[in-house]
Each structure stands twice: as C-alpha cells, then as structure tokens.
Backbone as CSV, one residue per row, in Angstrom:
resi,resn,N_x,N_y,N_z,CA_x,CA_y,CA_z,C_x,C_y,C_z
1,UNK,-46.290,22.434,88.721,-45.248,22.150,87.746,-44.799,23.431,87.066
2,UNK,-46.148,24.182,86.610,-45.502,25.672,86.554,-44.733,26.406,86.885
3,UNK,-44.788,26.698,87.778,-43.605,27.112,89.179,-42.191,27.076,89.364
4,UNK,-42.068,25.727,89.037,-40.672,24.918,88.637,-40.388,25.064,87.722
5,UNK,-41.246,25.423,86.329,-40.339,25.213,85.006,-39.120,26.156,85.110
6,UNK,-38.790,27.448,85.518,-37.673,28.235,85.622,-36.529,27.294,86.112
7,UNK,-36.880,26.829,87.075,-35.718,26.043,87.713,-35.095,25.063,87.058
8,UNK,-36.360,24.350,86.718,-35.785,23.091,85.864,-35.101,23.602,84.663
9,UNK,-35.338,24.526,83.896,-34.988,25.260,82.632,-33.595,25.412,82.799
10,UNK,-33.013,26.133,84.063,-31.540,26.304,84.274,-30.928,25.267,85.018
11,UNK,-31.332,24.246,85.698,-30.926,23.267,85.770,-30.223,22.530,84.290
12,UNK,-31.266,21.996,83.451,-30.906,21.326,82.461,-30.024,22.440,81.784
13,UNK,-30.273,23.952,81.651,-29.019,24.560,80.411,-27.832,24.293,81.395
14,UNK,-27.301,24.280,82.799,-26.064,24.422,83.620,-25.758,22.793,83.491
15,UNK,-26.349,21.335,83.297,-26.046,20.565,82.942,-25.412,20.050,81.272
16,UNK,-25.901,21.076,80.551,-25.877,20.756,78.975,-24.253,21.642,79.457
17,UNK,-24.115,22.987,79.690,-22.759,23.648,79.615,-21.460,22.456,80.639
18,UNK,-22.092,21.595,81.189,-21.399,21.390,81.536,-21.017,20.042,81.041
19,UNK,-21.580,19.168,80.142,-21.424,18.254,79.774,-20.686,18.863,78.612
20,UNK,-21.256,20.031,77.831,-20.517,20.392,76.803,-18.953,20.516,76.966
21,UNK,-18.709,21.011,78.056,-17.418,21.219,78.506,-16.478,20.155,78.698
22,UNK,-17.296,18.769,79.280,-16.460,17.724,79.209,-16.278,17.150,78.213
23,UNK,-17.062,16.985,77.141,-17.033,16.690,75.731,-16.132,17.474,74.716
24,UNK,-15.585,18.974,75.193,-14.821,19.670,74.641,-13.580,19.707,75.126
25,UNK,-13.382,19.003,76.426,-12.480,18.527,77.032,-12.030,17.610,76.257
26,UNK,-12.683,16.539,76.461,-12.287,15.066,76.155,-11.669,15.640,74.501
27,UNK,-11.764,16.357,73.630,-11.064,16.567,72.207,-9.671,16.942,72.389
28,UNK,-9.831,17.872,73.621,-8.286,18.376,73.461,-6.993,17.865,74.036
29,UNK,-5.484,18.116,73.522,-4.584,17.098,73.787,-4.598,16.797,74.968
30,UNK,-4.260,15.567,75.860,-3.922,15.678,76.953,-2.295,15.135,77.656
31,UNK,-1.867,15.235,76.647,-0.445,14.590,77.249,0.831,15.529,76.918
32,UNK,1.394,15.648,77.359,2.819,16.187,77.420,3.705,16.049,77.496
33,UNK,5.175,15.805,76.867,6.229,15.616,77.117,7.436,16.743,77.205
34,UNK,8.284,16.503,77.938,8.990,17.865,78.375,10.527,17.323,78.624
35,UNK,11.337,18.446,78.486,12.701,18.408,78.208,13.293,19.473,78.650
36,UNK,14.805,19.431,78.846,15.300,21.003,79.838,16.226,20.316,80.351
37,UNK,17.214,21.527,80.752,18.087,21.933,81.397,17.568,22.682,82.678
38,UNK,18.744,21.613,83.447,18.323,22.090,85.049,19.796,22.775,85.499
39,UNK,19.678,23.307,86.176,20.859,23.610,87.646,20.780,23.558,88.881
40,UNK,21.613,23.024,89.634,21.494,22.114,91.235,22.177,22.731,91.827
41,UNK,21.374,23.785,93.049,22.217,24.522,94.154,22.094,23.901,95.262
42,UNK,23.231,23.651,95.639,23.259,23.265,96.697,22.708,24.353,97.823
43,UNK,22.350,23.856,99.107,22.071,24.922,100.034,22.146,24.083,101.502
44,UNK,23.395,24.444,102.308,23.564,23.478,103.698,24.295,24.118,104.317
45,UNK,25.173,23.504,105.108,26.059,23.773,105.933,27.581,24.489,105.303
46,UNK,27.523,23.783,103.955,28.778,24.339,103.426,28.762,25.507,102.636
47,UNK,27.196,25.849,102.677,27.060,27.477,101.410,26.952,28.738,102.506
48,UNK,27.596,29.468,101.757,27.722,30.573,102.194,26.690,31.731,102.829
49,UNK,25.711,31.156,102.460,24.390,31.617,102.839,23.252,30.514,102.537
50,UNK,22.257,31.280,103.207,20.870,30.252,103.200,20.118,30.054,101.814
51,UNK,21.198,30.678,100.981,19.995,30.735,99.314,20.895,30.390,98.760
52,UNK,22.346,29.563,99.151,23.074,28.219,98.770,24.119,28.873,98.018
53,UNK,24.958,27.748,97.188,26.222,28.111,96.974,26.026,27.586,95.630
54,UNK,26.276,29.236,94.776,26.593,29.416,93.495,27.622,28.863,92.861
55,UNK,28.464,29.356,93.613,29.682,29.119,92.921,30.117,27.393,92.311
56,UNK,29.602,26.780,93.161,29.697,25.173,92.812,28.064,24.536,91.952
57,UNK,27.248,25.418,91.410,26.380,24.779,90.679,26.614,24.267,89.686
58,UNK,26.030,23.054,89.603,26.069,22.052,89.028,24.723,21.558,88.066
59,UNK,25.264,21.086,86.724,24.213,21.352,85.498,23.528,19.783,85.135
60,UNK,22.344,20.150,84.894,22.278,18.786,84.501,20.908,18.533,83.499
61,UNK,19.973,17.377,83.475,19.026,17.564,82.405,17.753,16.907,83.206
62,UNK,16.510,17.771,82.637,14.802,17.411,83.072,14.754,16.510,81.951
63,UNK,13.220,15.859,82.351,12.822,15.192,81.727,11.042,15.066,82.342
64,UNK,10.177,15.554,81.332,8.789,14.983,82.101,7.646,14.162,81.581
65,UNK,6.990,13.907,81.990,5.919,13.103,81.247,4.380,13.711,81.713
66,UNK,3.398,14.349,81.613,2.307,15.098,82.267,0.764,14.471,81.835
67,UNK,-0.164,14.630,82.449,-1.306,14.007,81.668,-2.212,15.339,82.255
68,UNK,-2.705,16.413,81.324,-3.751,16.924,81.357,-5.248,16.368,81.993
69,UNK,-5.924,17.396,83.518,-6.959,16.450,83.862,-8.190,17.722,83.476
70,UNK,-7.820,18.999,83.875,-8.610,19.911,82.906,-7.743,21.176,82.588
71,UNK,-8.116,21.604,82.963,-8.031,23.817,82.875,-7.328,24.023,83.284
72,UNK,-7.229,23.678,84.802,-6.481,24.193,86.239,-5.189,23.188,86.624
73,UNK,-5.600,21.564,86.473,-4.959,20.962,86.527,-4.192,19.793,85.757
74,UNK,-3.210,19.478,86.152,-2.646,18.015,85.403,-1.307,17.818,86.620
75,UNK,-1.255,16.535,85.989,-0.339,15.403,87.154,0.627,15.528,86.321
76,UNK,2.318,15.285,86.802,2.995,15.384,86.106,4.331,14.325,86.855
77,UNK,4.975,13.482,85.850,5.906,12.435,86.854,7.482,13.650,86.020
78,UNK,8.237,13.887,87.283,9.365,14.636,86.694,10.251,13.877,86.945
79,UNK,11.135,13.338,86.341,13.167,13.081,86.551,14.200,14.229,86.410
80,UNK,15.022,14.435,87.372,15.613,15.621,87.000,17.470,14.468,87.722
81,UNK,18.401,14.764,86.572,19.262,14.195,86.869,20.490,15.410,86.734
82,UNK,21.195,15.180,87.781,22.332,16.349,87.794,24.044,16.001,88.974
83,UNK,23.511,16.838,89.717,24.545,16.500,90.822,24.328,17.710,91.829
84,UNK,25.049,17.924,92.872,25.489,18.744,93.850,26.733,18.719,94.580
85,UNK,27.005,19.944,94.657,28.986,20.253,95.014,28.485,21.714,96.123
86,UNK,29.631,21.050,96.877,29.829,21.864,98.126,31.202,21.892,98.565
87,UNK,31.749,23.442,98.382,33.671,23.747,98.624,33.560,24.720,99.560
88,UNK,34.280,24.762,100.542,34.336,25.651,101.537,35.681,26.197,100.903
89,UNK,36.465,26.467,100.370,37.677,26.916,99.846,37.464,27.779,98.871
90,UNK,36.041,27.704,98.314,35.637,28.516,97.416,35.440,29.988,98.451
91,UNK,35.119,29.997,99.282,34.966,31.231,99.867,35.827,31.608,100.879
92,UNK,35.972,33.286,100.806,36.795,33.992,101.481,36.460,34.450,103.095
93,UNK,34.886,34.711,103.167,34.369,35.090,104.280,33.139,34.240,104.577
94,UNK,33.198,34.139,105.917,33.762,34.278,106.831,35.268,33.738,107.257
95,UNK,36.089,33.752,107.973,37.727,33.466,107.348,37.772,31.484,107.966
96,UNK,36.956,31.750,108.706,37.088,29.873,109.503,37.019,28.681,108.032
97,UNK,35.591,29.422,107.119,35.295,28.190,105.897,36.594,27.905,105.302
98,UNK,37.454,28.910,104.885,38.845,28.853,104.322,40.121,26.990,104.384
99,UNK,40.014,27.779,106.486,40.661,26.773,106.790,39.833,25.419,107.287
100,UNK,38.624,25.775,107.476,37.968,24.393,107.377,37.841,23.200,106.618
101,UNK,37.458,24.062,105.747,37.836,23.306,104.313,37.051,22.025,103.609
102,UNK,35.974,21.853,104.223,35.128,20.850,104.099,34.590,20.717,102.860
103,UNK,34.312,19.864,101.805,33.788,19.629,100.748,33.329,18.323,100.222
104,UNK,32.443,18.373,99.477,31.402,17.243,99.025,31.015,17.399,97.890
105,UNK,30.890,16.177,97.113,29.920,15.945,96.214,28.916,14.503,95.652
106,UNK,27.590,15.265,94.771,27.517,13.523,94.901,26.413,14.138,93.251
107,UNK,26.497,12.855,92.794,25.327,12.739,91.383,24.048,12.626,92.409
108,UNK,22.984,13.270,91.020,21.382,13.020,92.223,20.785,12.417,90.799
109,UNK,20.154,11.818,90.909,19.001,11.187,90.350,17.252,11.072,90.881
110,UNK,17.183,11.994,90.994,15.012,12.713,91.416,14.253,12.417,90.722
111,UNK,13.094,11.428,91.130,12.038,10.960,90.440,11.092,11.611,91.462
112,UNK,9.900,12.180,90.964,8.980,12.753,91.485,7.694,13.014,90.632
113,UNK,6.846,12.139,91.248,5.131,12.895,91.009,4.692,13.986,90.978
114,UNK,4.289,15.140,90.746,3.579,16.411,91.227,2.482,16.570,90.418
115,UNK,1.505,17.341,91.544,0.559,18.310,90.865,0.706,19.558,90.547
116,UNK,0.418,19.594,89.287,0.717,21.097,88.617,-0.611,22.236,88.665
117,UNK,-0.649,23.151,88.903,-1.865,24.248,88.875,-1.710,25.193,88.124
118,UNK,-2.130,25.415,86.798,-2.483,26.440,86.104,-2.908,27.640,86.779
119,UNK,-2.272,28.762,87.151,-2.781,29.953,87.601,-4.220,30.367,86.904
120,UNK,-4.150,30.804,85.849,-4.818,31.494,84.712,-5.643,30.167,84.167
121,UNK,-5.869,29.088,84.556,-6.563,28.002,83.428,-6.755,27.492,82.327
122,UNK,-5.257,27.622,81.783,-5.002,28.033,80.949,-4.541,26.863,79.806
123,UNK,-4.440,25.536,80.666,-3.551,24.038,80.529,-4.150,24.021,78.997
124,UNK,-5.253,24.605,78.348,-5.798,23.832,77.365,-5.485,25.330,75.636
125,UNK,-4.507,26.300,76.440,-4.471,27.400,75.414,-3.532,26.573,74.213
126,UNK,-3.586,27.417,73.083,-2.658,26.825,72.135,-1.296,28.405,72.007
127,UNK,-2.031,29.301,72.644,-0.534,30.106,72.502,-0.935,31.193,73.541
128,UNK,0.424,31.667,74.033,0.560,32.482,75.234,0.939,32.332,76.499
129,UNK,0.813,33.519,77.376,1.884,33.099,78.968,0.489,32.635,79.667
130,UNK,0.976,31.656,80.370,0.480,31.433,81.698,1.487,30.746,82.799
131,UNK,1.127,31.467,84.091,1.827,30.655,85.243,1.410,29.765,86.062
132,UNK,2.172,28.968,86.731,1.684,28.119,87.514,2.427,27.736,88.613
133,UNK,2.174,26.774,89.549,2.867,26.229,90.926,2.388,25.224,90.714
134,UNK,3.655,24.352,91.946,3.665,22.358,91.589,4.257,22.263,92.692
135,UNK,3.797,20.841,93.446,4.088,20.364,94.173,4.163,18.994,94.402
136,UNK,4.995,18.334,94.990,4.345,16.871,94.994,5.137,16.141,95.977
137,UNK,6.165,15.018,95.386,6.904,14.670,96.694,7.494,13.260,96.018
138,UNK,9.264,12.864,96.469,10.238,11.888,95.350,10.780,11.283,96.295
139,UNK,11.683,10.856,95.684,13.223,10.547,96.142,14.233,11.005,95.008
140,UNK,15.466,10.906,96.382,16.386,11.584,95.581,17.669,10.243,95.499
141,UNK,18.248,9.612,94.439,19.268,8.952,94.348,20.956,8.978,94.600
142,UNK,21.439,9.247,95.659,22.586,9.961,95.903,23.957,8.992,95.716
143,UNK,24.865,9.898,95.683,26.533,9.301,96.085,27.502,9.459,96.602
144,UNK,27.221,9.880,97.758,27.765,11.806,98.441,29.294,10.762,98.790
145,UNK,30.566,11.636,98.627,31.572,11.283,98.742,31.655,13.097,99.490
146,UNK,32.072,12.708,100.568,32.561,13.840,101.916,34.098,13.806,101.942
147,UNK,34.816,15.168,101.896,36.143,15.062,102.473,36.478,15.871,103.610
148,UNK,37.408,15.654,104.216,37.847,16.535,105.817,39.139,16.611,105.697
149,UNK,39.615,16.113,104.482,41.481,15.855,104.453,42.103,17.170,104.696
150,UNK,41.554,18.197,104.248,42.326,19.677,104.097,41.773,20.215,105.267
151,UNK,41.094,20.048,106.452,40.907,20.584,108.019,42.176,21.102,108.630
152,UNK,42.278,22.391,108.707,43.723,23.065,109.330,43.094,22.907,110.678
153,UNK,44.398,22.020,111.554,44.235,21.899,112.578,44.600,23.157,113.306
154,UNK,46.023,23.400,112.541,46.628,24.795,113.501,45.739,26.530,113.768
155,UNK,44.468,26.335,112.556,44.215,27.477,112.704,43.073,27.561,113.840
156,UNK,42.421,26.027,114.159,41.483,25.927,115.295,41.817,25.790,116.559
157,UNK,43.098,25.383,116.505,43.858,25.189,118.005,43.307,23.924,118.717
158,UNK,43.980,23.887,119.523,44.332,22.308,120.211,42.878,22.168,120.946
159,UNK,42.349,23.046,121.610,40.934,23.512,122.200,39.740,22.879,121.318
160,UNK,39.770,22.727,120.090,38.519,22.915,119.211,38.142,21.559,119.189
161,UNK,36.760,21.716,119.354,35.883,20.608,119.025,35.526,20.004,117.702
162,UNK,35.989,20.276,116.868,35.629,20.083,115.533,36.650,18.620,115.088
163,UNK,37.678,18.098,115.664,37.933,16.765,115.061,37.269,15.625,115.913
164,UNK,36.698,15.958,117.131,35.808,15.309,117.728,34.436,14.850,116.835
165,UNK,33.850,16.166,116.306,32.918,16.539,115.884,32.832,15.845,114.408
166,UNK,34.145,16.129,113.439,34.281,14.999,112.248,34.245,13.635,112.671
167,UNK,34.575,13.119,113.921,34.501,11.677,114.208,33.586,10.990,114.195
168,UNK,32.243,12.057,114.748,30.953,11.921,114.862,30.616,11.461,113.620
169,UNK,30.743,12.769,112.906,30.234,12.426,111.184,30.655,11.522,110.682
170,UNK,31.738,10.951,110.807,32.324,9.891,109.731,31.889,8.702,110.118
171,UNK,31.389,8.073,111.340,31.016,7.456,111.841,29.314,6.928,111.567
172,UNK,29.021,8.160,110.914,27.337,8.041,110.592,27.319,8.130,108.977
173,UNK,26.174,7.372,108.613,26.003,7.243,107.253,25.586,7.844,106.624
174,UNK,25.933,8.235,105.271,25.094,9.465,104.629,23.975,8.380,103.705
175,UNK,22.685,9.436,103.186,21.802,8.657,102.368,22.142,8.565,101.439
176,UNK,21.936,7.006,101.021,21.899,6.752,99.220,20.540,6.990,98.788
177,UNK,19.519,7.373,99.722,17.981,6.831,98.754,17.474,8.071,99.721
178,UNK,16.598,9.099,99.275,16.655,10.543,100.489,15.222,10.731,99.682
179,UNK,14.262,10.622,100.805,13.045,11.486,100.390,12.772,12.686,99.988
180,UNK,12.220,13.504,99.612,12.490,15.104,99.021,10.909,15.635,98.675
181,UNK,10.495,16.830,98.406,9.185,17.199,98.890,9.532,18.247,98.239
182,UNK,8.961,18.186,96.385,9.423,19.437,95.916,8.020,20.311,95.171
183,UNK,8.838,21.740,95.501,7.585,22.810,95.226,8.352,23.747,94.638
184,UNK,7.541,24.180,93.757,7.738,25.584,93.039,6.819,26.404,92.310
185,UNK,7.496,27.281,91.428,6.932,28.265,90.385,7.114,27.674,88.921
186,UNK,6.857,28.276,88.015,7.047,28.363,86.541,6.112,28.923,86.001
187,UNK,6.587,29.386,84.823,5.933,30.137,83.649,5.606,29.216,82.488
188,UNK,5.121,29.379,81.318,4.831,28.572,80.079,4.759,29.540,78.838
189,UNK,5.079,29.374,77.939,4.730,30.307,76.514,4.621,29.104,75.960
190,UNK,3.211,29.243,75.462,2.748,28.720,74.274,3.058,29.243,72.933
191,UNK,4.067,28.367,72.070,4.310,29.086,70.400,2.980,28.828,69.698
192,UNK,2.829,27.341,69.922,1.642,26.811,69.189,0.874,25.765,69.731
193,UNK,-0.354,25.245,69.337,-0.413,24.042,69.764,-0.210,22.932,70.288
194,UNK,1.095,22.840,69.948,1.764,21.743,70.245,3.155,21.754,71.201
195,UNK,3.654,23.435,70.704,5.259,23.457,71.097,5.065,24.918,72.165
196,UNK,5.402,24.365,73.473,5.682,25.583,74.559,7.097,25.820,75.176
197,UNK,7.281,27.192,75.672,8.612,26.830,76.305,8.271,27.112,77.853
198,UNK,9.222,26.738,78.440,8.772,26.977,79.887,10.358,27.306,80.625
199,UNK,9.846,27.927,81.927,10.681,28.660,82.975,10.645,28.340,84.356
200,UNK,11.374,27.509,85.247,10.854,27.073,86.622,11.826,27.218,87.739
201,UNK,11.778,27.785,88.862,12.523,27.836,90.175,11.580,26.708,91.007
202,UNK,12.432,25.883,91.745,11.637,24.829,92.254,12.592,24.867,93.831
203,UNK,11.974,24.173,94.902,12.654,23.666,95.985,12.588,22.377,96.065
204,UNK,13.792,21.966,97.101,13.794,20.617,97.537,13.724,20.883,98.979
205,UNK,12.400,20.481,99.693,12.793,20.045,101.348,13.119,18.674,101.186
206,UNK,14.035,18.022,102.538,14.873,17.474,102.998,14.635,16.945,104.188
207,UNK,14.917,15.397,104.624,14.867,15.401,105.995,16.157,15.125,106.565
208,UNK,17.350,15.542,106.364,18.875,14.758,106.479,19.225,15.972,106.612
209,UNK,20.458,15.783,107.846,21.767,17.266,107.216,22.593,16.578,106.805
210,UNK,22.531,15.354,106.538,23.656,14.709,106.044,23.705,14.913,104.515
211,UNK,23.254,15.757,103.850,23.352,15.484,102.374,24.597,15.934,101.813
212,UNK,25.447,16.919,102.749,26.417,17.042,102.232,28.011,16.376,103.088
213,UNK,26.876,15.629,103.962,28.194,14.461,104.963,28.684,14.654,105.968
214,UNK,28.334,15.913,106.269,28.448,16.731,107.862,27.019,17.478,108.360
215,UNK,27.525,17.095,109.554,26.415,17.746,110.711,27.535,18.218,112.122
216,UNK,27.480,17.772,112.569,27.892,17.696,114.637,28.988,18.875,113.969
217,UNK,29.637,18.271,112.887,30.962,19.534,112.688,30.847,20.896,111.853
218,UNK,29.540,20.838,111.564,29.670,22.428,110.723,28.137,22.899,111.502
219,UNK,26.897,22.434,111.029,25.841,23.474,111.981,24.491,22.079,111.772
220,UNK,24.393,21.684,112.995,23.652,20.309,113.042,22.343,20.583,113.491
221,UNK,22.186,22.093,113.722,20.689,22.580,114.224,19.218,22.779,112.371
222,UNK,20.427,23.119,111.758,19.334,23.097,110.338,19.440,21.800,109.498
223,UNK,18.498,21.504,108.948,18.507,20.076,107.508,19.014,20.784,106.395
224,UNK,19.604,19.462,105.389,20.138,20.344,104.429,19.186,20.484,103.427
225,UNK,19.296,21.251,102.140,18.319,20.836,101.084,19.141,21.545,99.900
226,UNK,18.189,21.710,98.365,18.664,22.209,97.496,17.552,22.481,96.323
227,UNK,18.183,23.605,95.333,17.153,24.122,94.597,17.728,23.980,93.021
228,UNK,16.380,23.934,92.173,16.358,23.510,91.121,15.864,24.422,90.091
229,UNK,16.708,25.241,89.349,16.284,26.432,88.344,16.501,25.675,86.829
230,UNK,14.804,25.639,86.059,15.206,24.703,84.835,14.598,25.919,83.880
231,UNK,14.834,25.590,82.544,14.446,26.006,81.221,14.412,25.032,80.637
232,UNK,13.104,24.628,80.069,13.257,23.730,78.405,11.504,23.719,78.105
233,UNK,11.082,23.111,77.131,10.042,22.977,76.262,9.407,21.702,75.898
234,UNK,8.087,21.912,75.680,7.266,20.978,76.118,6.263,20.417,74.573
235,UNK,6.654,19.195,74.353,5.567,18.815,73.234,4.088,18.314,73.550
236,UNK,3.113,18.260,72.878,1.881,18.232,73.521,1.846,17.091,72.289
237,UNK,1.068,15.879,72.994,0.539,14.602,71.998,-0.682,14.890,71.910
238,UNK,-0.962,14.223,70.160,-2.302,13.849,69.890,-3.159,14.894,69.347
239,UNK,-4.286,15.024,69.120,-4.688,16.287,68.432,-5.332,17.541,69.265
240,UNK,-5.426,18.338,68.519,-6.190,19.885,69.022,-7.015,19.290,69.436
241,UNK,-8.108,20.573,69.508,-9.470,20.708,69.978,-10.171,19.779,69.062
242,UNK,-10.754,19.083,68.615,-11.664,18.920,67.544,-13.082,19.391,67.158
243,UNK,-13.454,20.166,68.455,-14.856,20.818,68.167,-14.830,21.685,67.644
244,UNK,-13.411,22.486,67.032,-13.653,23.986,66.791,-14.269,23.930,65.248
245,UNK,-15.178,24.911,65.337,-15.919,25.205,63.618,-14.763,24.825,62.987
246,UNK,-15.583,24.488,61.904,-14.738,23.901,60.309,-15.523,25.259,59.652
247,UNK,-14.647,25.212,58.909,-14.876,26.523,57.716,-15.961,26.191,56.880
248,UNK,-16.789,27.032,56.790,-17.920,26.596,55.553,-17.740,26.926,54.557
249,UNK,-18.255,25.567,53.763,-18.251,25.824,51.936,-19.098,25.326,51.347
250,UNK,-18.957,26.320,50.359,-20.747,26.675,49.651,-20.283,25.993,48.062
C-alpha cells in the first residue's frame, strides 16, 4: 500500500483539479446572445471572379443564440437574413458579360447550427481578443427571380449556343429550400463581462449552380456559393464567475 500512496496522492489531487474546474465552470455565464450586420457576396457564374461580385453586395442582419459547453467550445444556432444580386452589366471585362447580360436576385433567409472553437480558450474571459473558427451546416431560404431579357443576340451571332443553352435553364428549377455548409473565422473583444464585439468572414458551400438561375448557359462545370462578412456584439446571460474571492472584512 506504501508503494502506491504517490500514485494514489496524484490521482485524487488531478481528480479534485478537475472537479474544481467543473464546479467553476458550472458558475460562469453560459449563454449568449448576438446581433450584427452582415453582407452577402455573391460568388457564381455571374461574378467576375472566384472571390465574387462586389459590386452587387447586398446588406442585411445576424442574429444568434450560443450556449457555452467550456473553454474551447460552445454550440451556436445562427440566422443570418439578407439577399444576393448578380449583374453582368455591372462589368466591363471581359467584353461578352456586357452583352450577355444575365442577372439575378433573390432574399436568403439561413438558419444554421454550428460549432464554435475558441482558439486561445478563452469562451469564459471577461475582457480581451480571442479568435476562433465555426462550422456547422443549414439551409438556405431562397427567391431567385433570373432574367435573360437583355441577351444581345447580335453580338453572339446566329452560331451561338447560348439561347439553346437559356432554354435548358429556364426549363429547370431553381431552389427555394438549398442546403449550405457554413465555415469560417472571427475575432471577439471582450469590453466586459457581459458585452463583446465581434468580427467574422464566413463561407457558404453549396450543392446547386442554380443559385443564381443559370448553368448550361454561363459555366455549368462549377456550383455556385456565397460569402458572409459580419460585425456586431454579443450579450452574455446570467451571472459571472461566482467563485471568485470576495473581498475581506475585518
């Protein structure tokens, strides 16, 4: 029994630190509510590049609800309501988008679960930066209204496959109800206890190129998707820590 007392000795102190920990857990807030401004880039067939089209972003508002599970982590249900716009008229180059002319838009409505990860472990500070990454996976609520009315026939010539190619599209349905699989970054500043602000670039994968109502006629080899850059601030329910020393008085 001798022998063992070392063992057993740090056994029971690595059980006491660790019960202590859940007990110092269990004091501190665990809920969160969150608020913000988002912006919705589009990124498909109709942006000008693969890191989407500025020029038509579109504004709209977060909303979250989070439940603290320790340090590292917490679950978080997000709504992010906005829209997405896609103008090929907005751009000059390459010279075809001009006369192509294709454009879309639709309101989104995103409900999504994620897990959030505290870089730094930080979920339980009352002030300062920490970063983190989130992931999880929604749907997206759509209303995509597609137009082709302004398609210059004369500049594609009698040869071109492309009103074939709109026939295709119009013929196929775009989603009202679109699964989505979103991941990102963000930052946090803690003012106080209670009140943080936060900073987030997020993605949306996609399984549709239809999100902006064309495929066969603009580039039917990639899916479409879109990205989500928010700012806003976060209230924390319920109380602090409660274990921390109380001041002594004599």
């Amino acid at each position: 029994m001798q022998k063992n007392q070392p063992a057993v000795f740090i056994l029971i102190a690595l059980f006491s630190l660790y019960t202590n920990d859940l007990s110092a857990q269990s004091n501190f807030i665990k809920y969160e509510l969150g608020a913000g401004l988002n912006s919705f880039i589009y990124q498909g067939d109709l942006a000008p590049s693969r890191f989407g089209s500025y020029k038509t972003m579109q504004f709209g508002i977060n909303l979250s609800g989070s439940r603290i599970i320790n340090r590292l982590f917490m679950v978080r249900l997000n709504v992010a309501i906005g829209g997405l716009k896609g103008d090929e008229s907005k751009f000059d180059s390459p010279d075809y988008r001009k006369h192509r002319n294709f454009n879309f838009s639709t309101p989104v409505l995103e409900l999504a679960p994620m897990l959030v990860y505290n870089l730094f472990g930080k979920n339980y500070a009352e002030k300062g930066i920490s970063p983190y990454i989130f992931g999880g996976a929604g749907i997206s609520l759509l209303k995509i209204k597609r137009d082709w009315s302004n398609y210059d026939a004369a500049f594609f010539g009698d040869g071109s496959d492309i009103p074939a190619s709109i026939a295709i599209d119009a013929a196929h349905s775009v989603p009202g109800i679109m699964p989505v699989i979103p991941f990102g970054v963000g930052i946090r500043y803690s003012l106080s206890p209670t009140i943080a602000l936060t900073a987030e670039s997020s993605y949306r994968l996609t399984f549709t190129d239809y999100l902006d109502g064309f495929s066969q006629a603009a580039n039917p080899a990639i899916n479409d998707h879109y990205q989500l850059i928010t700012v806003g601030a976060i209230y924390r329910l319920g109380n602090t820590n409660t274990l921390s020393c109380p001041a002594l008085k004599y």
